[in-house]
DRENPA-3360 file (N, C-alpha, C; in nm, 2 decimals, always signed):
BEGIN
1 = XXXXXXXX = +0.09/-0.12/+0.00/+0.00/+0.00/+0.00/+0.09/+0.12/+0.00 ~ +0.05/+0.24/-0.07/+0.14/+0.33/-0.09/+0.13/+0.44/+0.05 ~ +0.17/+0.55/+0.04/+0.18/+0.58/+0.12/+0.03/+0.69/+0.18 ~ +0.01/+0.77/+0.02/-0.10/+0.83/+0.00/-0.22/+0.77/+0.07 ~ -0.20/+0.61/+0.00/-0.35/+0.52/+0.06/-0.36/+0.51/+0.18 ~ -0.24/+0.49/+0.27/-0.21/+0.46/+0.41/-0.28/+0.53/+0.47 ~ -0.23/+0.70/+0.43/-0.25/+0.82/+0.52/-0.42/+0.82/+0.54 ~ -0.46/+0.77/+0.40/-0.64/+0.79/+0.37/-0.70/+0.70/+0.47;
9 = XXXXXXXX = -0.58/+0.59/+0.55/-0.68/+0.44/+0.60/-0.65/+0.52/+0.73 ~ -0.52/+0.56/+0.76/-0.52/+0.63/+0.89/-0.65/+0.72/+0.91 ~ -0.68/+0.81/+0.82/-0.77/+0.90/+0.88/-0.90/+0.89/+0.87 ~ -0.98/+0.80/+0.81/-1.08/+0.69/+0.79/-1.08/+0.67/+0.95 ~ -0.97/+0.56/+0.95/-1.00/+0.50/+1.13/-0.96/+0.60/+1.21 ~ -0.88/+0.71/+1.21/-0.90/+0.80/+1.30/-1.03/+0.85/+1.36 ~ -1.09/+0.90/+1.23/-1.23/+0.97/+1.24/-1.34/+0.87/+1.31 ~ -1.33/+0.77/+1.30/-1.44/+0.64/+1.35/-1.36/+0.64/+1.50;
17 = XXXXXXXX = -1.24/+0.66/+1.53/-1.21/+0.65/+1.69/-1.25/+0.74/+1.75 ~ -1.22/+0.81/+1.70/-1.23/+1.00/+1.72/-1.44/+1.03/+1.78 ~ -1.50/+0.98/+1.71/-1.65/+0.98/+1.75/-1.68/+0.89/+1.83 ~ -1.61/+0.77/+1.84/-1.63/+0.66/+1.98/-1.59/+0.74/+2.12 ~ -1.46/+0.81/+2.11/-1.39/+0.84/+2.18/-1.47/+0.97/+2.27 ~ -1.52/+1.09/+2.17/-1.55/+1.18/+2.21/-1.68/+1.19/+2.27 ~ -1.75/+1.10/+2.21/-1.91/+1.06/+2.24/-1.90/+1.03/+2.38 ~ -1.82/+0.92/+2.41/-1.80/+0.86/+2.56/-1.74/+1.00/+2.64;
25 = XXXXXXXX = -1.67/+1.08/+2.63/-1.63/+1.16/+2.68/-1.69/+1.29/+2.68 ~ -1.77/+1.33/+2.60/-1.81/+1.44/+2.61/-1.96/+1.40/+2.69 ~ -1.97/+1.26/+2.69/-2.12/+1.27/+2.82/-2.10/+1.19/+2.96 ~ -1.96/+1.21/+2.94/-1.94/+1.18/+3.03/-1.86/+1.32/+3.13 ~ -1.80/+1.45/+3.06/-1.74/+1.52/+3.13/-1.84/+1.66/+3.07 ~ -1.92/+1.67/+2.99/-1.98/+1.78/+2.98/-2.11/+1.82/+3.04 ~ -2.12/+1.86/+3.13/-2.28/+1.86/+3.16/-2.35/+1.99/+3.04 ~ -2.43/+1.96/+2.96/-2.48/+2.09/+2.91/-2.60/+2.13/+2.92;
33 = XXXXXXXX = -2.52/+2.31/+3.00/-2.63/+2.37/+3.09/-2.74/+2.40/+2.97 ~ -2.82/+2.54/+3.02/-2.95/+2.55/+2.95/-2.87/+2.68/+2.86 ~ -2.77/+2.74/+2.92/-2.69/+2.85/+2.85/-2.56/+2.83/+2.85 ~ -2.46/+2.83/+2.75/-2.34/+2.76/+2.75/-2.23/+2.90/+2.76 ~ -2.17/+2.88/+2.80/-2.04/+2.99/+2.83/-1.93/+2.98/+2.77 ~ -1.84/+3.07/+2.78/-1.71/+3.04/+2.72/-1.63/+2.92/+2.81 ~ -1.64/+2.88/+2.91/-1.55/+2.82/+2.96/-1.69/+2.67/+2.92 ~ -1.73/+2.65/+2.87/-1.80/+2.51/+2.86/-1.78/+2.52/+2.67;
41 = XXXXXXXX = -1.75/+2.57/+2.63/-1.68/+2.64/+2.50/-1.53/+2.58/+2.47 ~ -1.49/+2.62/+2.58/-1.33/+2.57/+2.61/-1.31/+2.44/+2.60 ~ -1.39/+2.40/+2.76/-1.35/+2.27/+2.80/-1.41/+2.15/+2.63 ~ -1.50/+2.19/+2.61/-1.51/+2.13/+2.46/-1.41/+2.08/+2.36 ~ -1.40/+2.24/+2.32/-1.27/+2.24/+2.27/-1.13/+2.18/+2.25 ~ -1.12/+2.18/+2.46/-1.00/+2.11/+2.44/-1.02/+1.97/+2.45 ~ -1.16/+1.89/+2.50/-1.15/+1.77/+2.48/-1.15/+1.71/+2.34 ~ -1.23/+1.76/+2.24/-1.20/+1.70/+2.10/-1.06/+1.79/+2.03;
49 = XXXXXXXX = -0.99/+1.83/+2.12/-0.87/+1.84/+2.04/-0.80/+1.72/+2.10 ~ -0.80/+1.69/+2.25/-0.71/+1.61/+2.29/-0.79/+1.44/+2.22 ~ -0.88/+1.43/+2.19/-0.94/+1.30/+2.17/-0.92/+1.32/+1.99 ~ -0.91/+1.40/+1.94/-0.87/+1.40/+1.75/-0.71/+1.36/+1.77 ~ -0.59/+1.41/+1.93/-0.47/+1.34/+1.87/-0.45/+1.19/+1.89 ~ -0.54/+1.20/+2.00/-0.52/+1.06/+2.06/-0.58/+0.91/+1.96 ~ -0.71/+0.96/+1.90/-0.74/+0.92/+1.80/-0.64/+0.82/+1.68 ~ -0.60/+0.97/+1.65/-0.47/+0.99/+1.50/-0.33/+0.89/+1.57;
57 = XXXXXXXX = -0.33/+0.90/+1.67/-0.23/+0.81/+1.72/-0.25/+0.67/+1.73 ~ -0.32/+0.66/+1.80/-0.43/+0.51/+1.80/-0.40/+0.45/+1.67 ~ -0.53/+0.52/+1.58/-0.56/+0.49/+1.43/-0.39/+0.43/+1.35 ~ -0.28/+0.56/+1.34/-0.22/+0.55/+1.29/-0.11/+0.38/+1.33 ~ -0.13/+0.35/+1.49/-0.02/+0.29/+1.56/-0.14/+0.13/+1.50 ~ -0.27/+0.11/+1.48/-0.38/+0.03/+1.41/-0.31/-0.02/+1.26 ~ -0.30/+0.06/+1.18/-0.30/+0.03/+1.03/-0.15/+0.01/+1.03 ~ -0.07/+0.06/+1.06/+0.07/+0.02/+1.05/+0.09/-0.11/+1.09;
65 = XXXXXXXX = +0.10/-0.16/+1.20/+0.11/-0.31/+1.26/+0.02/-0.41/+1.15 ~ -0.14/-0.34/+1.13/-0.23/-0.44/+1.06/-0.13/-0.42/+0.92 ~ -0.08/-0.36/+0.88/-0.01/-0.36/+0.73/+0.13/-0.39/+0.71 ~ +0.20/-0.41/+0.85/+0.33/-0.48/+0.86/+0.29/-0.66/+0.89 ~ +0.19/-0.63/+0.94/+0.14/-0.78/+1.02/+0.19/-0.83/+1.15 ~ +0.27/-0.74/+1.20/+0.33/-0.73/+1.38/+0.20/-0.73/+1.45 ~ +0.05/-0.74/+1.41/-0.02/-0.73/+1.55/-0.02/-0.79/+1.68 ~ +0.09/-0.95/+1.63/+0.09/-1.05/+1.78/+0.26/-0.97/+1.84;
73 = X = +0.28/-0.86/+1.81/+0.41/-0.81/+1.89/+0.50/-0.79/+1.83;
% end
């Protein structure tokens, strides 16, 4: 697989971790009030930034092993 296609499989399964990820986390750490603020703005923010790297890292650390074939180690 080239490298072009790789990047496309990485960010494919990124995006599918990335919505598993954030779903579980954002109802789990957001309560959302009836009026939302900057700081419930923020904290947003920075959870789907920190869950898009974590994601991309996952995903990317996924397709490499599955496309080397190292998944038993």
């Amino acid at each position: 697989m080239d490298d072009e296609t790789q990047q496309r499989v990485i960010t494919l399964v990124a995006a599918g971790i990335a919505y598993g990820i954030s779903h579980a986390v954002t109802n789990r750490y957001i309560d959302v009030p009836d009026q939302r603020g900057i700081k419930d703005d923020a904290l947003e923010a920075v959870l789907k930034g920190a869950t898009t790297a974590a994601s991309t890292i996952l995903a990317s650390i996924i397709v490499r092993r599955v496309l080397a074939g190292r998944w038993g180690g």
